[in-house]
N, C-alpha and C positions, 0 to 999 in steps of 0.2 A: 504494500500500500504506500503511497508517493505521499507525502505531505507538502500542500500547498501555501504557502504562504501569501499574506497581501491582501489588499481591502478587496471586499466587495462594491459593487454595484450600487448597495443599497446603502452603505457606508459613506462611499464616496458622495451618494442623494443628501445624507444624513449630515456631512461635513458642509457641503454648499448651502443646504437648509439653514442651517448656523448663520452662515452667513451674507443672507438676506436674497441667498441665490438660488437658480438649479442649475443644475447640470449643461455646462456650454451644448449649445445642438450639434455643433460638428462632435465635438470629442463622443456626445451619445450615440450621431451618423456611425461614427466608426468604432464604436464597440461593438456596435448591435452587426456590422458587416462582418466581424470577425465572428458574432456570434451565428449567422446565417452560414459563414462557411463550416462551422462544426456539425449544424441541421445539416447543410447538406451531404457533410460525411456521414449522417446517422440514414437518414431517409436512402441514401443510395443504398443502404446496409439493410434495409426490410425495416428499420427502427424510426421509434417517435420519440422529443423525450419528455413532453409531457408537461413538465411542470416547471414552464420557465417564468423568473421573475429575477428582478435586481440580486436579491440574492443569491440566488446560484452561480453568481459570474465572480470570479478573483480577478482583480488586476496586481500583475506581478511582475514589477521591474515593467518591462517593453512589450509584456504578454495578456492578453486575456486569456483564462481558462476558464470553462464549465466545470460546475462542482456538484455535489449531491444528485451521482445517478442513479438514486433509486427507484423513481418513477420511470422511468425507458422500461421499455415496452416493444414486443412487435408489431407490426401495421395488423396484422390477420388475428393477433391473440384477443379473443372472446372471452377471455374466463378470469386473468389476473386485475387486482382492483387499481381503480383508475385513480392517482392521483394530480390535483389540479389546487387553485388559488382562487378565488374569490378576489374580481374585477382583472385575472388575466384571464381565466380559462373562458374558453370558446363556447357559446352559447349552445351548441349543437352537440355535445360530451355527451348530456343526460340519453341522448338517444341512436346515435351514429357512432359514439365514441371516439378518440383520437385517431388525428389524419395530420399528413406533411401541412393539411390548411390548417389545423388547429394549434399546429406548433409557430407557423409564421401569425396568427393571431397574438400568439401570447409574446410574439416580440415585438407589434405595434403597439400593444398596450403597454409594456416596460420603457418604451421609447415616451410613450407620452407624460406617462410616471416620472420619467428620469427628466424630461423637459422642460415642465412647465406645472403651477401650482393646478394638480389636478383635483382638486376639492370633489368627493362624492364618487370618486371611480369604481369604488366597492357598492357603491347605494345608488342613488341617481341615473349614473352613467356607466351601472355595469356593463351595457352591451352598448354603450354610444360614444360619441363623444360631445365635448360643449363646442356651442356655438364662436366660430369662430371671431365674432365680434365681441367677446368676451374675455377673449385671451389673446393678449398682444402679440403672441409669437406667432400664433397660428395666421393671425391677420395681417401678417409681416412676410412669415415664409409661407407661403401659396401652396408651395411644391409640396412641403413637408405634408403640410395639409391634409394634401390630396392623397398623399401617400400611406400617411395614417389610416386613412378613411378605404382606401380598398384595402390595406392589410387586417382590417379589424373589419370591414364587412360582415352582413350577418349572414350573406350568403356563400358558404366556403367557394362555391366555382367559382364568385368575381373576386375573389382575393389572387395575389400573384399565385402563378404556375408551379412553380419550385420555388426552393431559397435561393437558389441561384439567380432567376430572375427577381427575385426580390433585393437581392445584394449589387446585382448592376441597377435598380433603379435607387436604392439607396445611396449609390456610388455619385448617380446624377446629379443626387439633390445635395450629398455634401459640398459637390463641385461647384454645383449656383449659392451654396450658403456662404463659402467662403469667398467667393469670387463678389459676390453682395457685399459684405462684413468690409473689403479692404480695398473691392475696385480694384485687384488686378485677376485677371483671363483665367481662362482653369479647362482651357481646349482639349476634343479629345476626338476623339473617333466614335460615330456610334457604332454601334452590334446591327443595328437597328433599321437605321434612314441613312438615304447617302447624302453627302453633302447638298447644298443648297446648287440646283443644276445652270442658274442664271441669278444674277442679283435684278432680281425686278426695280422699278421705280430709279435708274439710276441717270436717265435721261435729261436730267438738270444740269447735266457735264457734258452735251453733245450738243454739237452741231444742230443749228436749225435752220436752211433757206438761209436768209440774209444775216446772221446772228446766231449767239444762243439761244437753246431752248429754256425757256420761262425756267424759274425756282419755285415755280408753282406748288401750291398746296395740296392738288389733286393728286390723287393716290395713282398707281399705275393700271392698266387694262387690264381686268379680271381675270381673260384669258392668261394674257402674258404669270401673271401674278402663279397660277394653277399651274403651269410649265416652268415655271422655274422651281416650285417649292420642293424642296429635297423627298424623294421618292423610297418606301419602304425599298430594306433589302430581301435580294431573292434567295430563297432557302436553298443552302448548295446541297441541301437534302431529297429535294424536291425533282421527279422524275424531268424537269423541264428545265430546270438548271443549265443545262451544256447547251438545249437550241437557244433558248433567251439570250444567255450569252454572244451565240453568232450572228444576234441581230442588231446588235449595236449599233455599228453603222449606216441606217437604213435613216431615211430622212420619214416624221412624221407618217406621209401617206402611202408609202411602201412597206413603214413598220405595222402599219394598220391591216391595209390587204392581207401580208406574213401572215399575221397573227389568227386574222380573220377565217382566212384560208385552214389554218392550224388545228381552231375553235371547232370547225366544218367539220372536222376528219378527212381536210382534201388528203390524197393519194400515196402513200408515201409518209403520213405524219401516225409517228407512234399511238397507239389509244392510250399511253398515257401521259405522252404530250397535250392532246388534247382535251381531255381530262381534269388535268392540272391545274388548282386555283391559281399557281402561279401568273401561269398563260394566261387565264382569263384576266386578271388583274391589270398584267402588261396588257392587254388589250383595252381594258375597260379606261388604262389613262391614256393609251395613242387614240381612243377613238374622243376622248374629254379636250385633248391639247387641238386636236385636226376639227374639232366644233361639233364633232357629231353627239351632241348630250344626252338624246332622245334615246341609241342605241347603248351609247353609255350606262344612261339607268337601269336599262334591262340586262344589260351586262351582268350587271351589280346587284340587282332583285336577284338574279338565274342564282348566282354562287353563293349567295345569301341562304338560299331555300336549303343549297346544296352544301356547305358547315356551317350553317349558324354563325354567333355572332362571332364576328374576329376584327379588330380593329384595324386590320389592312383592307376589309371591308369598308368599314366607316371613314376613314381616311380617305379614300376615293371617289364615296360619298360629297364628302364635305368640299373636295379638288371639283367635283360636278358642279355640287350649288354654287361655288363659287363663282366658276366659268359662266353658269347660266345666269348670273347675277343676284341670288338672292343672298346674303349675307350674312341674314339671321338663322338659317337650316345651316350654313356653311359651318355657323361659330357653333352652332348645337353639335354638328358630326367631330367637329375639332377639338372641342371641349370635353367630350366623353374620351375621347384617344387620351386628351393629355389626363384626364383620370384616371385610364390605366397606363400610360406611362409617364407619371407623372416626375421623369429622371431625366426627360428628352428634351431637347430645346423644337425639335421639328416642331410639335404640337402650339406651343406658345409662338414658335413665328409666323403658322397658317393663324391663331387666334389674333394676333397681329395686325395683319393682312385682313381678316374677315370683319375686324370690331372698323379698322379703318372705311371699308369700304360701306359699312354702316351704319357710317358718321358719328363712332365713339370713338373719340382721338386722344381722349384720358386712358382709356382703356386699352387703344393701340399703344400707347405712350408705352405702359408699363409693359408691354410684354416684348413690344420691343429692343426697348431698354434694357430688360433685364437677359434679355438671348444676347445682346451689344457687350452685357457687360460681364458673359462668363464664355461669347467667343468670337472671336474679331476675325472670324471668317465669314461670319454670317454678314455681307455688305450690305443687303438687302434691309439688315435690321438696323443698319446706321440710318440710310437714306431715307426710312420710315420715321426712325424717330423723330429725325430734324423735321418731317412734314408733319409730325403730332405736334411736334414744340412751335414749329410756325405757326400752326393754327390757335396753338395758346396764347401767340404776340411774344412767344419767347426768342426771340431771334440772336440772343448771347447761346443760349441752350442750344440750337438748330446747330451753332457755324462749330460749339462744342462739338457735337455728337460726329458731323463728316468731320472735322481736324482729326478725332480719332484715328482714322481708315489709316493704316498704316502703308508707307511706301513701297511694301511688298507688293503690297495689293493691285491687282489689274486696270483698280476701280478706285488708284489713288489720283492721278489728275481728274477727273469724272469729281470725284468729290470735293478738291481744294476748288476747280471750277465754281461747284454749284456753293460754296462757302462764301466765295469772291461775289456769285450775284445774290445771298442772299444779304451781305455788307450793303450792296447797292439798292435793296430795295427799301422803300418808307411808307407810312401808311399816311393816309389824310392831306394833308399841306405841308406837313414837315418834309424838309430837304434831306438831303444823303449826309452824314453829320463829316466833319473835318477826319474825324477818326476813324471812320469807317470806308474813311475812302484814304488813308494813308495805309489802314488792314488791307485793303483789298488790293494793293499798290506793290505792296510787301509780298503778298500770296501770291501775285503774280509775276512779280522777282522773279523767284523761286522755283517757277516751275516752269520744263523746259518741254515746249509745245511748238508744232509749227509754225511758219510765219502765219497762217492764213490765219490758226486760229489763235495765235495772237495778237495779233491786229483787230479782231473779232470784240475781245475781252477790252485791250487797250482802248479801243473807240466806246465802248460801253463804261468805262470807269471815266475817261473825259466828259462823257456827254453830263453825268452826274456831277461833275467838279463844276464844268460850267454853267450849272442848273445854280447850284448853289454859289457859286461868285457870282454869279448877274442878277441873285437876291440880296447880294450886299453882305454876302455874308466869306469870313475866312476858310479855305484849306489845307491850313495848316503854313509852315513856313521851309525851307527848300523847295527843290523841283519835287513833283509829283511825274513819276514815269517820265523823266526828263524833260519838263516845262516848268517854266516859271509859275508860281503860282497865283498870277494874275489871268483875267478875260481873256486878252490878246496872246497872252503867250499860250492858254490852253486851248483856244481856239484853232490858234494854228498847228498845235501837235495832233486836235483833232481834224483839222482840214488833212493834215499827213496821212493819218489814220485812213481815212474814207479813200484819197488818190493812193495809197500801198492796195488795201483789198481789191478797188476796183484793176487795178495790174494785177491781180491773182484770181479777179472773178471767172470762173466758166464760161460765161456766156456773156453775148451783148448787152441784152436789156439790164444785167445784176450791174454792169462794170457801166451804164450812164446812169441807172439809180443812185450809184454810187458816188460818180461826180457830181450828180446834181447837189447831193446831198455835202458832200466837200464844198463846196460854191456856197451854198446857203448858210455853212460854218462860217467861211475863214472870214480873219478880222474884215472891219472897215478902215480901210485907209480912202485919203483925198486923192490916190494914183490910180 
């Protein structure tokens, strides 16, 4: 027999208690993950172990260990007595008996114990939890929340699958807790979803006709939005695994046909190619991105009937209502995903996306936000937020969130871009202030861009300088993009401005638009 030394669980509740605390949420994240990998070495073994609470765990030295295994148990034994705790054990004991659900039960109730003052968990809230507007943590960390609430479910099948999937989505949430707590990144890979396949909404840094395109508030094209949003991964389990893969390169409505053809049982395709939820899925999003929604839903009804609920189901769902524009079915299909996976960032960048497109931009704000700020690959969730914060009038906030985007990024000029026009835009009567056109002066220093489209940029920051000195008002003192910072002198860098593009314009009509527009700048002189 091994003697373990070192506090417990409920010790270490009892020492924080003292002192006015609980138990930090990360350090509780990653005991309780240490303690899901030991469930999962029981449960892969035929075993349960029944009777988990704060105390039964030591911490020793750098270690967690389980203690007191005298409740373990086999999954099939009928006859040995069952023991359990009052406000962990699973509500379903008295009549089903323990199961791998009833052991990850009783480690979302030690998680909430260890958390936060759980007043009543034995009386009250044996089988619930409180309202999260009642408890600061819960209405603080979202995730955990959610997390809570399907691991203590009162219905074992919607609780996680194994401990294992319960320890990668506990893995998720310590990742946003701490990456929340201090504001720096906590990126990773999912199991899950592939990365985000397009950064939608990034169009604020491109080219438009004669200029940039607006730093408009409007969210991006629904479609677009549904095509780029990062796509479950495909089970390399899954008999369809090896053809899915050879379709990669197929543009949209070739991967459609493929597929379609596949679906059929055309000639030559295995019956369990065609078969395969997999398949249908990849089908049901080529035929979502290529517009066809109508074939889409019945896609998605067929493989519904055919497994029941599975959140790559609902997920494609919610890719559908988006594309076809409804917003509120969209956030509903999104919203139950990021319930059961409430570790993933995918779920919260479609809910994102969905609250924006209708018209809650507090609500895009925060979920954008919060994917922005546990992973800076998501660019989509920069460009989102700053159009949540513009619509707040926070436009210090906006020019934050793209300075983020870091220079790795594909979608780093795109965003200093869209940072520069949102410097230049003002609401009401107010002018472009001396400071935000000395920022925008500096961001466009900086960044090294073609002539055409900086010359683009450059005439767009003059035009703003001269709006505002010909109101009488200053620009600050040096040159601004090498002019003087009077009328006359900006004038004429912007007449330069207009006769450079039109030498680069493509066509006739762009390049006498463009002088006419030089002409009607540059100073007055008596010559």
């Amino acid at each position: 027999m091994e003697y373990v030394g070192g506090r417990s669980l409920r010790q270490i509740l009892l020492d924080e208690r003292k002192a006015g605390r609980s138990v930090p949420l990360e350090h509780a994240l990653a005991y309780s993950i240490e303690v899901l990998h030991a469930f999962g070495y029981l449960h892969n073994r035929g075993l349960v172990y029944c009777d988990f609470k704060p105390d039964n765990v030591i911490q020793a030295e750098e270690m967690i260990k389980l203690i007191d295994m005298g409740g373990v148990r086999r999954i099939d034994d009928e006859d040995s007595p069952i023991y359990g705790t009052v406000g962990y054990q699973a509500p379903e004991i008295g009549t089903t008996g323990p199961s791998p659900a009833s052991d990850l039960y009783t480690v979302g109730r030690a998680l909430a114990v260890l958390t936060f003052e759980f007043t009543g968990y034995t009386s009250t809230f044996q089988h619930s939890l409180p309202d999260p507007a009642t408890v600061p943590l819960l209405a603080q960390q979202e995730s955990f929340y959610r997390l809570l609430r399907r691991a203590t479910g009162p219905d074992p099948a919607s609780r996680f699958a194994s401990a294992g999937d319960m320890a990668e989505q506990l893995t998720g949430v310590l990742r946003e807790a701490l990456a929340t707590g201090d504001g720096s990144p906590r990126p990773t890979f999912s199991a899950l979803f592939s990365p985000e396949l397009q950064a939608a909404g990034t169009e604020a840094g491109a080219l438009d006709g004669m200029g940039w395109a607006s730093a408009a508030q409007a969210p991006p094209p629904a479609g677009q939005v549904a095509a780029g949003l990062p796509v479950p991964q495909v089970d390399i389990a899954d008999p369809a695994a090896g053809y899915l893969a050879t379709l990669g390169t197929l543009d949209p409505t070739a991967l459609t046909a493929a597929l379609s053809a596949a679906v059929g049982g055309a000639p030559g395709t295995p019956p369990a190619v065609a078969e395969s939820p997999e398949t249908h899925l990849a089908l049901a999003r080529a035929l979502i991105v290529t517009g066809a929604l109508d074939q889409a839903a019945a896609t998605l009804a067929e493989l519904a009937t055919q497994i029941g609920t599975d959140w790559r189901v609902t997920w494609h769902q919610g890719l559908r209502e988006l594309a076809a524009g409804q917003p509120g079915a969209a956030r509903a299909a999104f919203d139950a995903v990021y319930d059961t996976l409430p570790g993933e960032l995918a779920p919260q960048l479609a809910l994102g996306f969905a609250a924006e497109a209708g018209g809650d931009q507090a609500t895009a704000a925060r979920y954008f936000g919060r994917v922005w700020t546990v992973d800076r690959s998501y660019v989509s969730a920069a460009f989102g937020l700053a159009r949540a914060r513009l619509a707040a009038d926070d436009r210090p906030g906006a020019i934050e969130a793209l300075g983020a985007v870091p220079q790795t990024s594909s979608h780093y000029v795109a965003a200093q871009v869209a940072a520069v026009r949102i410097h230049l835009t003002h609401t009401g009567q107010s002018l472009v202030s001396a400071g935000d056109l000395r920022e925008a002066a500096g961001r466009l220093d900086r960044l090294t861009l073609d002539a055409a489209r900086r010359q683009h940029l450059t005439a767009e920051i003059l035009v703003a300088a001269v709006g505002t000195v010909a109101a009488g008002q200053a620009v600050g003192d040096g040159p601004l993009l090498g002019c003087e910072p009077s009328e006359p002198a900006l004038r004429s860098g912007l007449e330069q401005s207009y006769r450079a593009l039109a030498r680069l314009a493509p066509d006739q009509a762009q390049r006498i638009e463009l002088v006419d527009k030089a002409n009607e700048v540059r100073p007055r002189t008596w010559l």
